[in-house]
Structure formats: structure tokens, C-alpha cells
C-alpha positions in Angstrom: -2.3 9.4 -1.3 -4.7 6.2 -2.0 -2.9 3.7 -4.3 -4.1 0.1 -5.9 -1.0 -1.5 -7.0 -1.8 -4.3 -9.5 1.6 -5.9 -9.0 5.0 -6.1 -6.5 6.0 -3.7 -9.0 3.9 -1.1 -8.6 3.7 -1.3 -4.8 7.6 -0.9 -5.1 6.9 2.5 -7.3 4.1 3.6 -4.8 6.4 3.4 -1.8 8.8 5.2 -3.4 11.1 7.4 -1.1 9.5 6.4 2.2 11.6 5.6 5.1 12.0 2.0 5.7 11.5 2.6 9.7 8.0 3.6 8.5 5.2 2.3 10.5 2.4 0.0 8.6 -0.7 -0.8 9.8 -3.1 -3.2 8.5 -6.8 -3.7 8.3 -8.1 -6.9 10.0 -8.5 -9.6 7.9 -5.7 -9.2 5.6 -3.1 -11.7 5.5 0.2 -8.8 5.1 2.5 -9.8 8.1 4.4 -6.4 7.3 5.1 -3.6 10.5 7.2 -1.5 8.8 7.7 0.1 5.1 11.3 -2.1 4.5 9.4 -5.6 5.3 6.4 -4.4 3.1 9.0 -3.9 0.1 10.0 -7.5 0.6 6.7 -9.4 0.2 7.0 -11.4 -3.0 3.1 -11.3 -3.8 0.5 -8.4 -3.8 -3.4 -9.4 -4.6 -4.8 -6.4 -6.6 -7.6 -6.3 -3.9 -5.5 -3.9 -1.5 -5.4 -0.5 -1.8 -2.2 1.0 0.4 -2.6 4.9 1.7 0.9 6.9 2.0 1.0 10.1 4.4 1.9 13.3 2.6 4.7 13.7 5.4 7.4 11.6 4.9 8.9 11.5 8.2 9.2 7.7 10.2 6.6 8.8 12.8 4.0 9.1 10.1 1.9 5.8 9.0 1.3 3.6 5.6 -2.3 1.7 5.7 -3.2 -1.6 4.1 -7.0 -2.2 3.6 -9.0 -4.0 1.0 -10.5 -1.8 -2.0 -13.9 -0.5 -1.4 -14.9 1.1 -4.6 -14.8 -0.9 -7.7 -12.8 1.3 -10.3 -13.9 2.1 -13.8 -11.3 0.4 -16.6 -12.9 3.0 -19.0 -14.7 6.2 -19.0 -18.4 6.5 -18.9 -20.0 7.1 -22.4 
């Protein structure tokens, strides 16, 4: 699943039932210091520019992505 989280909030609600021990990796060029699901629930700012991906399987071995949004998304829909 492809989230944008506006907020720490939101990330929190995105991440939602993943294993802490879960693995992150993150695109070059973003400044997210977090290896692991539990450290990426404790980071105190989110920019709206990331978009995080979450694996269907939600085992440890499985991996969370960080990477900046490539697709501008449309506030409201297209007369």
C-alpha cells in the first residue's frame, strides 16, 4: 500500500500493526535517519513530500519504503 501522510499522525495510523523489528529503507536524498518501523514511529516531524510504501505481508522480514512523492495529487475531482 502507497501512503502520503500529511502529519506524524497520520504516519502513526499508516504504520498501524507493523512490527517494530520491521526493516525501512530510504530513498537517497531524504533526511529520515530511521532503520526500523519502531524508530520511524518516533520521529517528531514528517514533511508532506514523502510518500511511505507498506508490504501486504506483515511479517519482520518484509520492508517499509520512504521516497519523495512523484505524482502531484488532485485536492478535488476533475470537472
Amino acid at each position: 500500500m502507497r501512503y502520503k501522510p500529511k502529519s506524524v499522525a497520520a504516519l502513526h495510523i499508516a504504520l498501524g500493526g507493523l512490527p517494530d523489528k520491521m526493516r525501512v529503507e530510504v530513498d537517497r536524498g531524504i533526511r529520515v535517519s530511521a532503520k526500523t518501523v519502531g524508530e520511524l514511529r518516533k520521529v517528531t516531524a514528517w514533511p508532506e513530500n514523502l510518500v511511505i510504501i507498506t508490504p501486504q505481508e506483515r511479517r519482520p522480514e518484509s520492508t517499509v519504503k520512504v521516497s519523495k512523492a512523484s505524482v502531484a495529487t488532485r485536492v478535488s475531482p476533475k470537472p
